[in-house]
Rosetta silent file (secondary structure, phi, psi, omega in degrees, C-alpha in Angstrom):
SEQUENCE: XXXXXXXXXXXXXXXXXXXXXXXXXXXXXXXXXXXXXXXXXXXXXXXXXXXXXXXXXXXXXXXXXXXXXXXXXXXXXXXXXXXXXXXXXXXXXXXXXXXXXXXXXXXXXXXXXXXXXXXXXXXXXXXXXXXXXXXXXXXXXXXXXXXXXXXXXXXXXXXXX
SCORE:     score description
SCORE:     0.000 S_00000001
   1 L     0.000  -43.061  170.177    3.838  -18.579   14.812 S_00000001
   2 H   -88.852    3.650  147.761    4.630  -17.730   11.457 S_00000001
   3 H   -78.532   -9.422 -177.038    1.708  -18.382    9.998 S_00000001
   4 H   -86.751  -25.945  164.217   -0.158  -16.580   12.040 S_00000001
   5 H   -57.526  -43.208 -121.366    2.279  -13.333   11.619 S_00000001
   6 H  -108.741  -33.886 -172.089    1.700  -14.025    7.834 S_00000001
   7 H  -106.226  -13.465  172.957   -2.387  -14.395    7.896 S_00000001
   8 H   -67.218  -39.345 -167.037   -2.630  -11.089   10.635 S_00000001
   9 H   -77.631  -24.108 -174.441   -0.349   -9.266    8.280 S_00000001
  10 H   -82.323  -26.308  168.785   -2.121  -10.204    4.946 S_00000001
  11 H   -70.442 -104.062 -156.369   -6.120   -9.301    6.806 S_00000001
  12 H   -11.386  -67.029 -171.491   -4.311   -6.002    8.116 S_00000001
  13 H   -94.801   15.588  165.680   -3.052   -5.059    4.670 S_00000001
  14 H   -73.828  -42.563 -175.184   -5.710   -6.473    2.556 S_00000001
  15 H   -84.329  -18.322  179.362   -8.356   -3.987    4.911 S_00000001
  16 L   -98.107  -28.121 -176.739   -5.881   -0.922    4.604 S_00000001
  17 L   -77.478   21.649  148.612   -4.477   -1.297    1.421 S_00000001
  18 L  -123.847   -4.165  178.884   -7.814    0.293    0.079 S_00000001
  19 L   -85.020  147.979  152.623   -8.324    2.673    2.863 S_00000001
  20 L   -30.532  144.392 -160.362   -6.742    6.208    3.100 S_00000001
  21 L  -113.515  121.656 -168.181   -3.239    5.732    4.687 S_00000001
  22 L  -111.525   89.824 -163.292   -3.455    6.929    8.429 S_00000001
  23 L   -91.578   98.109  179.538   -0.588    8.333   10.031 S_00000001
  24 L   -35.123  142.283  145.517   -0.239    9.491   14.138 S_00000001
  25 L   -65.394  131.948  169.009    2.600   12.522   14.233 S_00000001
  26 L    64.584   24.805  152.894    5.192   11.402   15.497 S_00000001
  27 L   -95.242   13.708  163.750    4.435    7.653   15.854 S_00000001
  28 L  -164.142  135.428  177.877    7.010    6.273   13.320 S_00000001
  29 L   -86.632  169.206  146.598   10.656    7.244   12.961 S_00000001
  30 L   -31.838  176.319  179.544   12.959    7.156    9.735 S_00000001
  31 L   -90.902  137.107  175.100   14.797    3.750    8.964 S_00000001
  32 L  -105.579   84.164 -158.714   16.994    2.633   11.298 S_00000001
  33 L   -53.626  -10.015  164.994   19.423    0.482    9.421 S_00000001
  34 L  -106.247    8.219  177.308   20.406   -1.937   12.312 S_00000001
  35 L   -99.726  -38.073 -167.799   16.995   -2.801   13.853 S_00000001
  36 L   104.111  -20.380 -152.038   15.463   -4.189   11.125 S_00000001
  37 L  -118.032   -8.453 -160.142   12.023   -2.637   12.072 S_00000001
  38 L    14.399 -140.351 -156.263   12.694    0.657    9.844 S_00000001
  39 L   -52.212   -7.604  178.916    9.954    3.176    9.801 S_00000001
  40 L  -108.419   77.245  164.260    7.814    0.788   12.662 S_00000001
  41 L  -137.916  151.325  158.298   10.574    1.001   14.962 S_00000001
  42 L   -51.308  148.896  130.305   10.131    3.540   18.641 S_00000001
  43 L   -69.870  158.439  179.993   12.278    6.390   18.783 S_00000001
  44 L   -33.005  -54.612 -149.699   14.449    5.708   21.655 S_00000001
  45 L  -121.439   23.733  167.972   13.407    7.849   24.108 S_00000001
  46 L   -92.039   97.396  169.994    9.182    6.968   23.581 S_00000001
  47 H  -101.124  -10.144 -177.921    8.880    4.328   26.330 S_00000001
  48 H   -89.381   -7.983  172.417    4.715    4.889   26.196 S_00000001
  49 H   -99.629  -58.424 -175.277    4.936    3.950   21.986 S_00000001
  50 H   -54.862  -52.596  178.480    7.464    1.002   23.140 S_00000001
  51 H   -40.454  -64.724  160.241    4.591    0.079   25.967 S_00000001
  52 H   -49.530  -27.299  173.358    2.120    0.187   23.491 S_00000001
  53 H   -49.699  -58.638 -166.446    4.182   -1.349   20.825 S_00000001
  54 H   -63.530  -31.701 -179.519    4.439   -4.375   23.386 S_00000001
  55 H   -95.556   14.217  156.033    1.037   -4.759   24.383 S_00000001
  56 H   -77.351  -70.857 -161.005   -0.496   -4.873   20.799 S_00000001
  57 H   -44.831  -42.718 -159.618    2.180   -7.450   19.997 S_00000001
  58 H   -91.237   13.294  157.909    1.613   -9.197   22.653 S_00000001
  59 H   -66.769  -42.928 -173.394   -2.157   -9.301   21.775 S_00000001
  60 H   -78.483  -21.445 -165.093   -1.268  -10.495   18.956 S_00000001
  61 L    93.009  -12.670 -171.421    0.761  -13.337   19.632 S_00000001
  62 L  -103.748  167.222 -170.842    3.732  -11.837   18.246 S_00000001
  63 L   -87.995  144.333 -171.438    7.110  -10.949   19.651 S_00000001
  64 H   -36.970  -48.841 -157.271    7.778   -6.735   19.265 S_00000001
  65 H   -80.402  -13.542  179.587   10.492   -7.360   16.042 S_00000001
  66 H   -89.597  -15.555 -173.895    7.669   -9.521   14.457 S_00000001
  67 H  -102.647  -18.858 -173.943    4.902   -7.019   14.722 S_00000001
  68 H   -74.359  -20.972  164.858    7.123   -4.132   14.156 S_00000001
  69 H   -59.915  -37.459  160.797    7.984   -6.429   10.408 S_00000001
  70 H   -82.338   -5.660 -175.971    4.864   -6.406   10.116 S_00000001
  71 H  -102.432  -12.230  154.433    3.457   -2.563   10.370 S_00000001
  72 H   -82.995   -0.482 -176.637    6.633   -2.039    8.180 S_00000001
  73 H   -86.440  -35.715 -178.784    5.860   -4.194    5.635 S_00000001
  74 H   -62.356  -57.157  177.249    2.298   -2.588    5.564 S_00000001
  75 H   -58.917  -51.755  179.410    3.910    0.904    5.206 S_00000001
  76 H   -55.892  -20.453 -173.068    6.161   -0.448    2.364 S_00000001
  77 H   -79.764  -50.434  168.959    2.948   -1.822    0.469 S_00000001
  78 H   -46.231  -76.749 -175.345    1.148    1.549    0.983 S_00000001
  79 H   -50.531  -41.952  162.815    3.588    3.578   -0.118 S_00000001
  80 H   -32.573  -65.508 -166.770    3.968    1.240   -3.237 S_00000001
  81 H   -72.125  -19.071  148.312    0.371    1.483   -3.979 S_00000001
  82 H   -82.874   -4.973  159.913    0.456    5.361   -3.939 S_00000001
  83 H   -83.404    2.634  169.379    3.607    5.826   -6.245 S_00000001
  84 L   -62.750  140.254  160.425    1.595    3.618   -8.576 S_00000001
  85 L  -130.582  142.857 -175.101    0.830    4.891  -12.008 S_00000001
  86 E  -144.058  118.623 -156.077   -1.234    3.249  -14.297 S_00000001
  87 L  -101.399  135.128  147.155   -2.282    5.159  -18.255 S_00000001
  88 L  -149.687  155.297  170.127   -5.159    3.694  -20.114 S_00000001
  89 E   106.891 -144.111 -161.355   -6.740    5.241  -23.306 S_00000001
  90 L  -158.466  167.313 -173.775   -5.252    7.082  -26.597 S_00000001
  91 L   -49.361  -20.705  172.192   -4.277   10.482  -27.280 S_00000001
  92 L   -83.096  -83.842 -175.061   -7.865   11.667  -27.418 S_00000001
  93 L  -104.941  142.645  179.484   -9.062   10.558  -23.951 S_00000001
  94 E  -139.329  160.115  170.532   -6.817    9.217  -21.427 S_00000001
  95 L   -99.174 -175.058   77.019   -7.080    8.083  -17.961 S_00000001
  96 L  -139.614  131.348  175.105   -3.848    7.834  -15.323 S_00000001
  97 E   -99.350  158.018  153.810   -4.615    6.759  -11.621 S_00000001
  98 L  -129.585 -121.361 -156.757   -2.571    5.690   -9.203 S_00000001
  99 L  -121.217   18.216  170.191   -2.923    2.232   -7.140 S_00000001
 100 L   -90.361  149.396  175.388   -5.561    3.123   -4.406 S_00000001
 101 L  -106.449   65.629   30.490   -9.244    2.082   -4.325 S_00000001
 102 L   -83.697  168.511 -168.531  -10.724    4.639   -4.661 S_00000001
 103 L   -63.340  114.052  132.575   -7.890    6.535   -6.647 S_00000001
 104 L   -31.487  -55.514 -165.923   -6.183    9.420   -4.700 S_00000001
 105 L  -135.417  110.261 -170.966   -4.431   10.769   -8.038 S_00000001
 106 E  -153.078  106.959  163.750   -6.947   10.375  -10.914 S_00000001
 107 L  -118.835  105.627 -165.823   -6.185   12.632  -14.119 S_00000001
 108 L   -79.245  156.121  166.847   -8.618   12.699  -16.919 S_00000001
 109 E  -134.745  132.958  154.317   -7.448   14.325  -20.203 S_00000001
 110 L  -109.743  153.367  168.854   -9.529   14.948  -23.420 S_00000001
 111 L   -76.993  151.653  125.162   -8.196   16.357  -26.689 S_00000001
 112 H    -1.895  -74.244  176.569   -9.706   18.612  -28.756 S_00000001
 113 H   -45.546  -73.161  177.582   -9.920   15.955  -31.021 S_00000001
 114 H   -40.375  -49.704 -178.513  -11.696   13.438  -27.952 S_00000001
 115 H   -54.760  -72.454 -168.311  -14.293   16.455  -27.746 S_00000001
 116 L   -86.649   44.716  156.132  -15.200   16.526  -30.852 S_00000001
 117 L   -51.884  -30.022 -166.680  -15.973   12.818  -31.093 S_00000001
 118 L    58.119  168.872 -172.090  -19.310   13.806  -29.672 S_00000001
 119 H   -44.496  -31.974 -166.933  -21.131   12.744  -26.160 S_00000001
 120 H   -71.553  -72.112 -163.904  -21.849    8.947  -26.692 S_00000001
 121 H   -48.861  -35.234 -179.930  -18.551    8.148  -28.597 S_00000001
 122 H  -107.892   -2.539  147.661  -16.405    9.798  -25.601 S_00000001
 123 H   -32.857  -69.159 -177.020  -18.667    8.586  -22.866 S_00000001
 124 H   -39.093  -71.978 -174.724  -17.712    4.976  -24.171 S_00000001
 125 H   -33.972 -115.406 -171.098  -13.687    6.300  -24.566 S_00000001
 126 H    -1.066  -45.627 -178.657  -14.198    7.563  -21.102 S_00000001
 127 H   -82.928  -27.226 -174.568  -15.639    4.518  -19.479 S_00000001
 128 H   -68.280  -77.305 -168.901  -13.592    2.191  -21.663 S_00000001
 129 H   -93.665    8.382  137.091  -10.358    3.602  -20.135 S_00000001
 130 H   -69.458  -43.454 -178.303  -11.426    3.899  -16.564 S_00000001
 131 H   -69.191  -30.635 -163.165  -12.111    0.826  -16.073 S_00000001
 132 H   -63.208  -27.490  179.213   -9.099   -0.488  -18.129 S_00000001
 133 H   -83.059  -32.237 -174.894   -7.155    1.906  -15.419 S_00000001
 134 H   -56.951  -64.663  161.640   -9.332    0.189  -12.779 S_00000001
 135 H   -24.494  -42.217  154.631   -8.055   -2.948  -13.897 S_00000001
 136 H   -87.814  -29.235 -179.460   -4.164   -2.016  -13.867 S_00000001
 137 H   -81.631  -32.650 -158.798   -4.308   -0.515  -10.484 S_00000001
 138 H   -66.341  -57.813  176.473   -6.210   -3.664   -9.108 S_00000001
 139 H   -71.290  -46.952  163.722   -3.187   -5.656  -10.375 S_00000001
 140 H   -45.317  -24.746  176.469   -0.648   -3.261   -9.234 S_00000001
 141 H   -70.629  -76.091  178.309   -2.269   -3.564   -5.808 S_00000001
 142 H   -47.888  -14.181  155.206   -1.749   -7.354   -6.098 S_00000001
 143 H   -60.272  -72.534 -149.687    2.216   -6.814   -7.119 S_00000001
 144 H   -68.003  -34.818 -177.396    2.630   -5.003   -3.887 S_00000001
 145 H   -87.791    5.692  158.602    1.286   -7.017   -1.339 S_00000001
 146 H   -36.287  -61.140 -170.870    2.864  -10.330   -3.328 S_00000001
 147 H   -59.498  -12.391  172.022    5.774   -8.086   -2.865 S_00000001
 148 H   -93.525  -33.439  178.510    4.923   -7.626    1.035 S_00000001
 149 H   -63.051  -33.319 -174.288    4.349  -11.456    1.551 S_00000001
 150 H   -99.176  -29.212  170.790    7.836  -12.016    0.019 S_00000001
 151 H   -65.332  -37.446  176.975    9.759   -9.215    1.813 S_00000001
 152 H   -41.601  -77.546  177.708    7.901  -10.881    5.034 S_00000001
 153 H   -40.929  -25.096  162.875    9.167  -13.775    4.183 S_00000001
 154 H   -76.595   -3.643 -164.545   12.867  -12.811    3.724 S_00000001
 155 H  -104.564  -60.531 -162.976   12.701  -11.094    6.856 S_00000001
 156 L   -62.164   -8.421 -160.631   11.287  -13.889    8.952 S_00000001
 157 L  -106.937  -20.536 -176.246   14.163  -16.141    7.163 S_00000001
 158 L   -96.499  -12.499  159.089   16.963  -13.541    8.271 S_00000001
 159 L   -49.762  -36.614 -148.029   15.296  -13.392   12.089 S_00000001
 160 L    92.560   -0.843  173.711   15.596  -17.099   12.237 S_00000001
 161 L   -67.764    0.000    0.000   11.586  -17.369   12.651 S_00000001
């Protein structure tokens, strides 16, 4: 069972964690500090999001508190990868992105200086530190879900899975 939480949740946030982060209103509450489930937990008085809750998990194979571990673990990884920031380049041309594929928050800056450089020479600079920013976000993406596989795991060890 828990590998099977462990390989839905790593396809799920391997296919989202480059996609635009898709919220319903009003389908996920605030952290609830005794469930466990934070931000994937029902509110209370939603029994048609708890129905639905139950019949994906149980689609799924999973028990409610294991799928609800897992669409919060997804949300924690997301939000990681859009507070990422990652600088490449030098005082003339710079890059900084942040940890989405393609970038959400992508700010180029040239100098003066970077200008007059002329068109090839900051073409390169320019190309040089996007990708080098490409490169850093790619790995910041792989920090967060590492970092979602091991909060899984810490989870499933304080359930008792």
């Amino acid at each position: 069972m828990k590998t099977s939480i462990l390989t839905t949740i790593a396809l799920l946030s391997s296919v989202s964690a480059f996609a635009p982060t898709y919220h319903q209103k009003n389908a996920l509450t605030q952290r609830n500090m005794f469930s466990g489930a934070g931000e994937a937990a029902p509110k209370e008085d939603d029994e048609g999001q708890i129905a639905e809750m139950e019949k994906i998990a149980k689609a799924m194979g999973m028990s409610v508190e294991e799928y609800q571990l897992g669409v919060n673990a997804r949300m924690r990884m997301e939000k990681e990868i859009n507070e990422l920031r990652v600088k490449s380049g030098d005082d003339k041309v710079s890059v900084e992105r942040d940890g989405n594929s393609p970038p959400q928050h992508l700010v180029i800056n040239v100098s003066e200086e970077g200008k007059a450089l002329g068109k090839a020479v900051l073409e390169e600079k320019l190309v040089e530190a996007l990708k080098d920013a490409s490169n850093q976000s790619k790995k910041g993406r792989e920090m967060a879900q590492q970092k979602m596989m091991q909060y899984i795991g810490e989870q499933m060890k304080a359930m008792g899975a």
